[in-house]
N, C-alpha and C positions, 0 to 999 in steps of 0.2 A: 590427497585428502581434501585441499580445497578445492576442485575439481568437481570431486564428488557431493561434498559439502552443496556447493553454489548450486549445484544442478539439480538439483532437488528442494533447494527453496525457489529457484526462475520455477521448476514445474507447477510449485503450491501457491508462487504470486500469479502464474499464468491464469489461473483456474478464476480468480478473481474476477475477470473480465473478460476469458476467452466465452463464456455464454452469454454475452452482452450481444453479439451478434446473431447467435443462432434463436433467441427469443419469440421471434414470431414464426418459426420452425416449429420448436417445442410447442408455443400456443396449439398451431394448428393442428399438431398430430395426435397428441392428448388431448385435445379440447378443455386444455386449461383456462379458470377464471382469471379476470386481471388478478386479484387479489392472491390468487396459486400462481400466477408466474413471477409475481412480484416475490412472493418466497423462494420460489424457485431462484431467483436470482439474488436476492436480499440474504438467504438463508446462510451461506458458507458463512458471508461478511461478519451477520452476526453471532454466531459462535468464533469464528476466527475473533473477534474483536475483544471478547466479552473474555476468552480465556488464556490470550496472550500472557498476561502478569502473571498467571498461574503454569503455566507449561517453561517459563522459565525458573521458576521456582521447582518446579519437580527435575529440571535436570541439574540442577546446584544440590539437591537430598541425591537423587535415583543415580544421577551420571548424565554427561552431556551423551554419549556415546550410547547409551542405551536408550532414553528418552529419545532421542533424534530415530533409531531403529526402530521404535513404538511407531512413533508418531507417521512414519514415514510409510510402515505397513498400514497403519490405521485408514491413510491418505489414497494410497494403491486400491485395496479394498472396496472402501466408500467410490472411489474413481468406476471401478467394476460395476459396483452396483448402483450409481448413477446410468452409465450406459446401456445396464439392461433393465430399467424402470419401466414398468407396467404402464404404471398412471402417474398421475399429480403428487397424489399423497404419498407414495413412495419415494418420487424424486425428491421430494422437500426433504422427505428424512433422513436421506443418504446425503443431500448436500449440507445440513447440518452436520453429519457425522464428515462429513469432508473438512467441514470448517475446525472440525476439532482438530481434527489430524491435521492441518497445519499450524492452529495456534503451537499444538504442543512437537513441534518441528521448529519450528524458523526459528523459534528466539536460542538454539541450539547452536544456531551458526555461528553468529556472532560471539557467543561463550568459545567456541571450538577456536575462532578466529584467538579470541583475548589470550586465550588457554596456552596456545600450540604455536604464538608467533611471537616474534621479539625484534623493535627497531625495525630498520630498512623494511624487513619482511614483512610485520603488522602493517607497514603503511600501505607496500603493493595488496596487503590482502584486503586490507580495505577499501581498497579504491576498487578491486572486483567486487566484493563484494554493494558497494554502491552504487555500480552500473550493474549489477544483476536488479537491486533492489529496485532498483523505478524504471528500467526499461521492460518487467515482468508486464505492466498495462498497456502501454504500446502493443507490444510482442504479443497479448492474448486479444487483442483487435485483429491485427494482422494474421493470427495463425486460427483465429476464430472464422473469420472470413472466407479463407481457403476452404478450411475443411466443410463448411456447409455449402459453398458452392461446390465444389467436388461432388459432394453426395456418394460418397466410397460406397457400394455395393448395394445402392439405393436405403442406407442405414441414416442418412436426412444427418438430424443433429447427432447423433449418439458418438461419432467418432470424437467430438470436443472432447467429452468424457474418457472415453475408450483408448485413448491415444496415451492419456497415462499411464495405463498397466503393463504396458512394456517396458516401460521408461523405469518404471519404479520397481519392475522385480530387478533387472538389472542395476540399478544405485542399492536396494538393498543385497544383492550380491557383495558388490566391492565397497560399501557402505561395512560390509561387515568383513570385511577384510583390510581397509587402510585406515579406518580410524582409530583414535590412538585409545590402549583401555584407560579408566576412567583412575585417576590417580584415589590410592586408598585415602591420603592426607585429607584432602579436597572435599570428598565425600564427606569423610567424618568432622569435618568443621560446618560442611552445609547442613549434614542432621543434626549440629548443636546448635542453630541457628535458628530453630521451627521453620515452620509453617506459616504461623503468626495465620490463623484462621478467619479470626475476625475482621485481620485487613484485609484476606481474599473477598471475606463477605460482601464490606462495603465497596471495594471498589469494583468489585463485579456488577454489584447493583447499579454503581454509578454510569460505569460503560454502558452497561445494558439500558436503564433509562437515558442515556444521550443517545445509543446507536440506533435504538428500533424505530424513535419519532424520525430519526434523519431520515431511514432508509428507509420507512415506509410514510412518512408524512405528504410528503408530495401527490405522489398517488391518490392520497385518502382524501387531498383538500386539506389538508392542515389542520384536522379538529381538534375541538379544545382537548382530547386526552394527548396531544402531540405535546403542546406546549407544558399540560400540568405536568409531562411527564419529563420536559428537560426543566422547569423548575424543579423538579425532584433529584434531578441527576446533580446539580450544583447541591442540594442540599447535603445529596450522599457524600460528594467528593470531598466539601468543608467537614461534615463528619472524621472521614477517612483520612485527611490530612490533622486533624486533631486529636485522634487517636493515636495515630502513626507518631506526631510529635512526642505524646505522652508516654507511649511505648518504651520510645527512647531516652527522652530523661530517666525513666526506671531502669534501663541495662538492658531493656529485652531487644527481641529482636522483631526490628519494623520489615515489613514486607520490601520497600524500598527504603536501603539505608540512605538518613541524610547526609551524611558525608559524601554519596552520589550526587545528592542536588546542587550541594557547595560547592562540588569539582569548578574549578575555572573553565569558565565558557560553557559550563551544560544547562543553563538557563537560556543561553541565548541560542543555544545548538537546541533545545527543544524546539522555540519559538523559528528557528529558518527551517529545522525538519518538518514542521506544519506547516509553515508556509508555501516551501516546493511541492509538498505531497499535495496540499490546496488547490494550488496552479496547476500542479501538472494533470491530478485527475480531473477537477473542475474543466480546462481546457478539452481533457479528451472525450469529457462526455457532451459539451453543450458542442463541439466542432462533426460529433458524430451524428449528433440529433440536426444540425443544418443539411452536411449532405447525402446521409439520407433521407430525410425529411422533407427538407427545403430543396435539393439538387436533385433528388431521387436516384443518390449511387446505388449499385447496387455492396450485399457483404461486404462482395472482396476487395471492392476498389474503396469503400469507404476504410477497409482494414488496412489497405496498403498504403496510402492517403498518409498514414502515421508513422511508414518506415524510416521516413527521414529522421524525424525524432529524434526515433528509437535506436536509430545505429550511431547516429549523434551523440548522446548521453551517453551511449556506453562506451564509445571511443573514448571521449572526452574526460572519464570517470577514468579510465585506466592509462592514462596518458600525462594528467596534467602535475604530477609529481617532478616530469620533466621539464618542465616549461622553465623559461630561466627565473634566476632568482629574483629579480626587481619587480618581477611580475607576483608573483606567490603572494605578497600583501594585499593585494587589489581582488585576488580571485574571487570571494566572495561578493564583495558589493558590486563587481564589474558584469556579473554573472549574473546577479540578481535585475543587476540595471538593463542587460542584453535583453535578458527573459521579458521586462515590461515593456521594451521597443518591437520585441521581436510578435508577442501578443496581439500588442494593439497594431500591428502591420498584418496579423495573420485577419482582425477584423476588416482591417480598411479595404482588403485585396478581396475579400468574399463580399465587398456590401453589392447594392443593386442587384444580388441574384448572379456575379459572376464567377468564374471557377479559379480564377489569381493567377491562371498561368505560370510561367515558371517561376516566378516571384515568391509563388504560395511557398512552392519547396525550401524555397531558400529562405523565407519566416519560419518554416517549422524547422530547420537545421536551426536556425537563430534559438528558439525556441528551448530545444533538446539542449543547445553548448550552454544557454544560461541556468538552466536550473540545475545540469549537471554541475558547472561551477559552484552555483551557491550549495549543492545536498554534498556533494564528495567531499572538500576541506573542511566544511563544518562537519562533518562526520569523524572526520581523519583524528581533526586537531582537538575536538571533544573525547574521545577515547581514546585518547595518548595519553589524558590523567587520569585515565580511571584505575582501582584496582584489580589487579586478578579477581581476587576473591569477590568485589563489585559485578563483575562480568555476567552475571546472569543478571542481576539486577539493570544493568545500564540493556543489556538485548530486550528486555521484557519491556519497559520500558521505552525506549526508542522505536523499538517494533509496533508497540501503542501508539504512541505519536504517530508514526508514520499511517497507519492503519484510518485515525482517528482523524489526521489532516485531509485524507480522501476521503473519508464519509461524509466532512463539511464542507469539501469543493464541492463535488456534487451536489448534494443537499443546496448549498445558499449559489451555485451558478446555474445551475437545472433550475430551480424554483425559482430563478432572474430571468432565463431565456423562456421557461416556456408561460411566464408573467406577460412578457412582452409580448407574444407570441399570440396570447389569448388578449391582449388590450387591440392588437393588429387588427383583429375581427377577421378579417381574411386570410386563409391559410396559404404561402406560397413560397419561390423562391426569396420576393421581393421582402414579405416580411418576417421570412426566417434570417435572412440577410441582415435585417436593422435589428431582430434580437439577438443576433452576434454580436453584431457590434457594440451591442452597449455591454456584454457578457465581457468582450475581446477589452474593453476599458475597464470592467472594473477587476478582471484579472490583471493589468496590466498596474493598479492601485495597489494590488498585496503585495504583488513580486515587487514594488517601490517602497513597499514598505521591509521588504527585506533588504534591499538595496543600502535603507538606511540607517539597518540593524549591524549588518556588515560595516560601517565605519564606527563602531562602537571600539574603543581600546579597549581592552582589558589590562588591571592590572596586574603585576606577575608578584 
């Protein structure tokens, strides 16, 4: 079951970033505008983003087990008919409907996990599951790269796409044979609980006015409707949170119960799950844009460039339960502290236009072992107190954060690197090199600031 489970949310995080490479493929062959590739590629993100809180709320009414088999044909589908996309305006609207079909998937795992595991078990299933969760952006650089140099059957980008539909009739084959049915109790306590519509309302407004400025701002130059539009989005969310409070003093039912935000350590397990997601995406987009840009790799070697990472993190994710005990106290902050050493070592080896030799490798292994340390314990030790019946709400949730922490690394370390980049005046290795490095320092600021979140006690 988790097997199946995991492998079908690694396919819907893949998708995130595996067309991050093949973008000036797609440009070329549809003769896409910047403004149509930018959807092209912006477009999963934001449906995925905007309807996460809601796709775990329909599997807490509908069933984890059936909403998961939705969402997962919905994901197949849309996969199909991204790959055989005419033009521009088709692709966008398939990769939308793509983004749907994973919001209302992923936050299912982690319910499945809360659901179906107890002790010892919950903890290994979590630790896969948080090395599936952030090695999916590595792993869709890496496997993005391949398949567009390849060029399978002279079919250019479409295989990114195309590569899903085998994957995913097969998981919904044994998807629909080992997951567990959906308990009657369970169900009928999530339909007495609503929907609570109007918290859908505002917080969807709120994602959506913070996600679209992110993901399209840059691109646009920054224009004033970017900004009025995340002073909008803090407006909605103050709304949404004062509603949500009000809800509750009354008995009803808030979309995210507070008794989830009170759980010990899920405040500060929000603020480290944003911060890794920060660093880690932040990192893997301004390191992509140097050396292709600045090195002129090509796809695959710039996709491969991030194996180390990524096999990293996920070792390290499924591993470090065993680590001895003296050690387990320090993981997060030691982990957090790696990741800011490990950063700013990955900038100082690439300055001057150089390629960091085997050094590089051994900063992005650094790299991967810290932020796995800091996202896997905080994850662990945050959903140990949560409740069953919490379980969709804490995925919903977290799967936001997580979502929302990589839309602002990129956003504010994209929009630092290619700042630099354009003050340089001259484009080159030289001063793609010095916009690392100041990127490679101020990443190496968050993950210290997670570092010093991590010595935070909690009281019991």
């Amino acid at each position: 079951m988790l097997a199946v489970a995991l492998a079908a949310q690694f396919m819907a995080l893949l998708d995130a970033f595996i067309v991050n490479v093949a973008a000036p493929t797609i440009q070329s062959e549809l003769h896409a505008s910047g403004a149509g590739l930018q959807l092209v590629i912006a477009g999963y993100t934001i449906t995925y983003a905007v309807l996460l809180i809601t796709g775990a709320r329909l599997g807490d009414r509908l069933g984890h087990r059936r909403v998961y088999l939705f969402g997962l044909a919905v994901f197949t589908v849309a996969s199909l008919a991204c790959g055989l996309a005419r033009g521009t305006g088709e692709l966008i609207a398939f990769r939308l409907l793509q983004g749907a079909g994973s919001a209302v998937l992923i936050p299912q795992v982690l319910s499945l996990i809360q659901r179906n595991f107890a002790g010892e078990a919950r903890v290994k299933a979590l630790g896969a599951y948080s090395a599936v969760l952030a090695t999916g952006a590595a792993a869709g650089q890496v496997l993005g790269g391949v398949l567009v140099s390849a060029d399978l059957l002279g079919t250019g980008w479409r295989p990114v796409f195309l590569v899903n539909v085998p994957v995913g009739v097969v998981l919904l084959a044994l998807a629909f044979r080992v997951l567990p049915r959906d308990d009657a109790a369970a169900l009928a306590a999530g339909r007495a609980r609503g929907l609570d519509l109007p918290g859908l309302v505002l917080l969807g407004a709120a994602v959506s006015l913070f996600t679209v400025p992110l993901v399209l701002g840059q691109q646009e130059g920054w224009p004033l409707w970017s900004w009025l539009s995340l002073a909008a989005a803090v407006l909605f969310f103050t709304l949404f949170c004062a509603y949500e409070s009000r809800l509750a003093r009354r008995g009803g039912a808030p979309l995210i119960a507070p008794r989830l935000l009170r759980s010990p350590g899920m405040g500060l397990a929000v603020f480290r799950v944003a911060a890794v997601m920060a660093v880690n995406a932040g990192f893997l987009f301004v390191v992509t844009l140097h050396v292709q840009g600045g090195l002129g790799y090509s796809a695959l070697r710039a996709g491969l460039t991030f194996a180390p990472s990524a096999v990293v993190f996920g070792a390290v994710g499924l591993t470090w339960r065993r680590w001895p005990q003296p050690l387990q106290r320090a993981l997060i902050p030691g982990g957090f502290a790696l990741a800011a050493v490990a950063t700013a070592a990955v900038g100082l080896l690439l300055r001057d236009g150089g390629d960091g030799g085997l050094w590089l490798y051994a900063a992005l292994v650094g790299v991967g072992a810290g932020l796995s340390l800091g996202f896997g314990p905080t994850l662990t030790r945050a959903l140990a107190t949560v409740r069953a019946e919490d379980a969709a709400d804490a995925s919903g949730l977290l799967a936001t954060v997580t979502q929302l922490g990589q839309l602002t690394g990129v956003a504010c370390f994209g929009a630092l690197f290619l700042h630099r980049l354009e003050s340089a005046g001259a484009p080159g290795a030289y001063s793609s090199s010095d916009a690392l490095l100041v990127c490679a320092y101020a990443l190496a600021s968050v993950a210290a600031l997670g570092a010093v979140s991590g010595l935070v006690r909690l009281r019991r």
